[in-house]
C-alpha positions in Angstrom: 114.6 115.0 92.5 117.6 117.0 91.9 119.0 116.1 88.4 122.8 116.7 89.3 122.6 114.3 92.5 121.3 112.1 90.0 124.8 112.0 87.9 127.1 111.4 90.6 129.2 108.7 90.0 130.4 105.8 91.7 133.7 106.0 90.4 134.7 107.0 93.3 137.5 105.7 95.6 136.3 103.5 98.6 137.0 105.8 101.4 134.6 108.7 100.1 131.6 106.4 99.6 128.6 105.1 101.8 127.2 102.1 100.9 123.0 102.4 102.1 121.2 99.2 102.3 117.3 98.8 102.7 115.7 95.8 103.1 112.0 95.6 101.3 109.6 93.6 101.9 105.8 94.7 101.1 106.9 97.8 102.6 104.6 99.9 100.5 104.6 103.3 99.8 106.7 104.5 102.6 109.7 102.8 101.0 109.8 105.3 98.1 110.0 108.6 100.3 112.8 106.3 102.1 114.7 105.6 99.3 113.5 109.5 97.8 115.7 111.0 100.8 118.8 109.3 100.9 119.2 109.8 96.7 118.7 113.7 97.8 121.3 113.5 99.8 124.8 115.1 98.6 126.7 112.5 100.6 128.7 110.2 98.3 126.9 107.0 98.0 125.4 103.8 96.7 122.0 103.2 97.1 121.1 99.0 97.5 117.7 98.4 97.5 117.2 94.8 98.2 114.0 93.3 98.2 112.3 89.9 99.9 110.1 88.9 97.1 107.5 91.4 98.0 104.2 91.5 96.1 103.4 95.2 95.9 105.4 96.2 93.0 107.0 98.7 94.9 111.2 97.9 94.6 110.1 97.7 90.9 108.3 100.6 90.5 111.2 102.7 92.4 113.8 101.3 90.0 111.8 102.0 86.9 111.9 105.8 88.6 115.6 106.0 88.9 116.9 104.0 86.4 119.1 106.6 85.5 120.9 107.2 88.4 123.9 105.1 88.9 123.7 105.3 92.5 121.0 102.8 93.3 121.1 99.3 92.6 118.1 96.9 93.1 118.4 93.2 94.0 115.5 90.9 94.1 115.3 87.4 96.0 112.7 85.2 95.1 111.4 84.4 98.5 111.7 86.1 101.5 115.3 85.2 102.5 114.7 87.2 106.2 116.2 90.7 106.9 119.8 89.3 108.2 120.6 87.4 105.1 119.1 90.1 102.6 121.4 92.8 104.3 124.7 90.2 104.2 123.6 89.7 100.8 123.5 93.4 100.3 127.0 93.9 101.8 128.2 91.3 99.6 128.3 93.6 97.1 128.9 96.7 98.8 131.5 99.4 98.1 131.3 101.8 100.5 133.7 102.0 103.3 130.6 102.1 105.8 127.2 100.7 105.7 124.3 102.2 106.6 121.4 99.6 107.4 118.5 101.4 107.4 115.3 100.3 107.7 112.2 100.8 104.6 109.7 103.4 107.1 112.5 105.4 108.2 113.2 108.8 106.5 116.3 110.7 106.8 116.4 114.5 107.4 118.9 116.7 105.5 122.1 116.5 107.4 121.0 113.2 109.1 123.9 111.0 107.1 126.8 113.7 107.2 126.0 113.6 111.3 126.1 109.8 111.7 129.1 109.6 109.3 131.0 112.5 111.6 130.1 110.8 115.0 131.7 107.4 113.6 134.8 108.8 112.3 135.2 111.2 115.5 135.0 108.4 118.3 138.4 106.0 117.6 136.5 103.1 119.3 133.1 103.4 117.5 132.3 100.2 116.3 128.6 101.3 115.8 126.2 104.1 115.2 123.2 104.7 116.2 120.0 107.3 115.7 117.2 108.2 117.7 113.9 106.8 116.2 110.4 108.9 116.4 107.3 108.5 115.0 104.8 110.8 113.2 104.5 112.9 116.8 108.6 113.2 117.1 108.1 111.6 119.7 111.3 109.5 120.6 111.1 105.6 120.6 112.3 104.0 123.9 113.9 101.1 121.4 116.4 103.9 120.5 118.6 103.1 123.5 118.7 99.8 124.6 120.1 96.9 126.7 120.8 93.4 126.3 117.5 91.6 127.0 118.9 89.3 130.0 116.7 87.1 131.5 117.7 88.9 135.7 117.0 92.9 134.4 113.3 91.1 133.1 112.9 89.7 136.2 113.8 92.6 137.9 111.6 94.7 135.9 108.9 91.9 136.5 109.0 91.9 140.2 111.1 94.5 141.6 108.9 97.5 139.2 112.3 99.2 138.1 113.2 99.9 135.2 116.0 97.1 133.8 114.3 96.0 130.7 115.2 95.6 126.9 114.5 99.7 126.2 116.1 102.6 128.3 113.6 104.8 129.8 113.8 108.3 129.8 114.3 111.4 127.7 117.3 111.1 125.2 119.5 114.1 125.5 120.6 115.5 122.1 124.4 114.5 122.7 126.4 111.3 121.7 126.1 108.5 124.1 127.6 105.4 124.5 124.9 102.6 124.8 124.9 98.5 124.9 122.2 98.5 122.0 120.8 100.5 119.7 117.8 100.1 117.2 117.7 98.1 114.1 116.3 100.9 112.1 119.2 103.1 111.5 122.5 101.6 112.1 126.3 102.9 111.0 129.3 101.0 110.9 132.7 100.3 109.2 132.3 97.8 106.4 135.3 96.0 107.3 134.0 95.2 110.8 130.3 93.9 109.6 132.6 91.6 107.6 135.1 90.5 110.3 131.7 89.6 112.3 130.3 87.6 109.1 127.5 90.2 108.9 124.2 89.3 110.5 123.6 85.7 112.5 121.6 84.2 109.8 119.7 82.1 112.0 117.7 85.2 113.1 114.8 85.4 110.2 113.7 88.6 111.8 113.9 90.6 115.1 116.8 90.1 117.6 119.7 90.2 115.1 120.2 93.9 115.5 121.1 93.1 119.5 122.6 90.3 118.7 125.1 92.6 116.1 125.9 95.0 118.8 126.7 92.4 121.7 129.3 90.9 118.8 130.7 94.6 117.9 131.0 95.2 122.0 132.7 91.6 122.5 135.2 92.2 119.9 136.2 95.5 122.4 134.3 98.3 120.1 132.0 100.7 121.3 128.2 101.4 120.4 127.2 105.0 120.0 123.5 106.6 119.9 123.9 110.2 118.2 121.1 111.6 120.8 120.9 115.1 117.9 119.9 112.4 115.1 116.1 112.1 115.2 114.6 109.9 112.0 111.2 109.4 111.4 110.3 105.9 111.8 106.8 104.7 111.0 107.3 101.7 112.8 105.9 98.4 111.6 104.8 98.7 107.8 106.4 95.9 106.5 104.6 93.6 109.2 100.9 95.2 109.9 99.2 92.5 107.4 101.2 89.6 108.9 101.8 90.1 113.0 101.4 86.7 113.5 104.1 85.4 111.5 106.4 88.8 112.6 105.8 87.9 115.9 107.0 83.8 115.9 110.4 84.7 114.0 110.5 87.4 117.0 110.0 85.1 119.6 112.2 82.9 117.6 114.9 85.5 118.0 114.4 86.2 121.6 115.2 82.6 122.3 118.2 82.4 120.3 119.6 85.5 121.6 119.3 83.7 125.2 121.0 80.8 123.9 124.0 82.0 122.9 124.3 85.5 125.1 122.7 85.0 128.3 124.5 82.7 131.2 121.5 81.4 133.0 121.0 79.7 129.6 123.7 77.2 131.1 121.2 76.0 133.5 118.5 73.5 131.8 116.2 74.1 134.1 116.4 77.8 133.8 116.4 77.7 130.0 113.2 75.1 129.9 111.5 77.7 131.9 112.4 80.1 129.6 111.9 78.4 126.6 108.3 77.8 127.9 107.6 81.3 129.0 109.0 82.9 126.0 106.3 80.6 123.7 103.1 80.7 126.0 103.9 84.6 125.6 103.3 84.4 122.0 100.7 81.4 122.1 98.2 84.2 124.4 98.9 87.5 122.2 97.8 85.9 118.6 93.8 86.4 119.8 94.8 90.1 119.9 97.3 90.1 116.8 94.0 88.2 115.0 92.1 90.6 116.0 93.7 93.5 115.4 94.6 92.3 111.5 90.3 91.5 111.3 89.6 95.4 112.2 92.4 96.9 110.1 91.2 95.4 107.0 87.4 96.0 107.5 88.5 99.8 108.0 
């Protein structure tokens, strides 16, 4: 750790600081070289660390580390509040003229924060900013560019074979793009705009309220950018590995509410039944395999 980062202040006026929020919950030991990387960075900032009652000691052990640097400030919920509300309650308390939600298995690369902060202030209409995603291989995730998940691009997808699902397929050139969706992980936006939305829909435990935040952003007439030359390691799915069960409800949970309020066929009942029913016989047939999977893991 470099000591002098570790003295920057935060009496700093608003428009020179970035307020960082990670969500924790049993994230393990990927959440310390998260957290490690953004307090390297020279970028003005706060650091929030809020965590969802998690039971490895981790959030703790990271603030026992730090406690000397006024930058990062660790909240703790007593129950797992859901990743929507823990950022709002984050944001509550934020400073920064922009926040930067980033996700517990991502890790920033030098540079990465002064690029996403320079895309957002360069585009007048950027309501939202984006990175590409990629795991151990650098290998770009196709969630990095996305689409509203309506029910007629599944079913073209479904029966027609092209390509008009959820995720963009394709190579993701290293230039700024303007997209309907981007990933969860890594996401850049005014502060004063998260507020004007009233932060995350709430009603999304976990899963779905990142697309549901970017249809909101785009309805109020602002644009959502991916910054194609901002690649961030993502080592998807650490927080959930131990519990895909209970992940995947809250996301078919948030796949139906997104219908609800976003997509018009949900104005036909006999549309949205079918979907209602197709969206939970799809989780009902995958938990022998999210069993299963969870059984092997642990007798590795």
């Amino acid at each position: 750790m470099n000591r002098l980062n570790r003295c920057v202040s935060l009496d700093e006026p608003e428009d020179l600081l970035l307020s960082v929020i990670v969500v924790s919950a049993d994230s393990g030991a990927h959440l310390v070289a998260c957290v490690e990387q953004v307090l390297v960075s020279t970028t003005r900032l706060e650091l929030i660390l809020i965590d969802n009652a998690s039971t490895d000691g981790m959030p703790q052990t990271i603030a026992r580390d730090h406690a000397h640097d006024a930058r990062l400030r660790c909240l703790y919920n007593q129950v797992n509040l859901g990743f929507g509300k823990a950022v709002n309650r984050a944001a509550a308390s934020a400073r920064g003229k922009h926040l930067l939600i980033l996700n517990p298995d991502c890790i920033l690369g030098p540079g990465d924060l002064v690029r996403l902060e320079a895309v957002l202030q360069s585009h007048p209409k950027a309501g939202l900013v984006g990175a590409v995603v990629c795991n151990e291989k650098g290998l770009a995730d196709p969630a990095s560019r996305r689409r509203d998940p309506l029910l007629r691009r599944a079913l073209v997808e479904l029966f027609c074979g092209r390509g008009e699902g959820v995720n963009v397929a394709g190579d993701i050139p290293l230039e700024t793009l303007e997209v309907e969706a981007v990933s969860g992980a890594v996401m850049l936006l005014p502060r004063m705009l998260f507020e004007q939305l009233g932060g995350f829909d709430e009603a999304y435990f976990l899963h779905c309220e990142d697309l549901d935040l970017c249809r909101r952003v785009r309805d109020l007439g602002w644009c959502i950018l991916l910054a194609g030359d901002v690649r961030v390691l993502h080592s998807k799915g650490t927080s959930s590995r131990h519990r895909p069960v209970f992940v995947s409800y809250h996301k078919h949970c948030g796949m139906w509410r997104w219908f609800c309020k976003f997509d018009p066929a949900a104005r036909h009942p006999l549309i949205a039944l079918a979907v209602r029913l197709g969206i939970w016989a799809h989780f009902l047939l995958h938990i022998p395999r999210q069993i299963a999977g969870t059984q092997k893991r642990n007798a590795l």
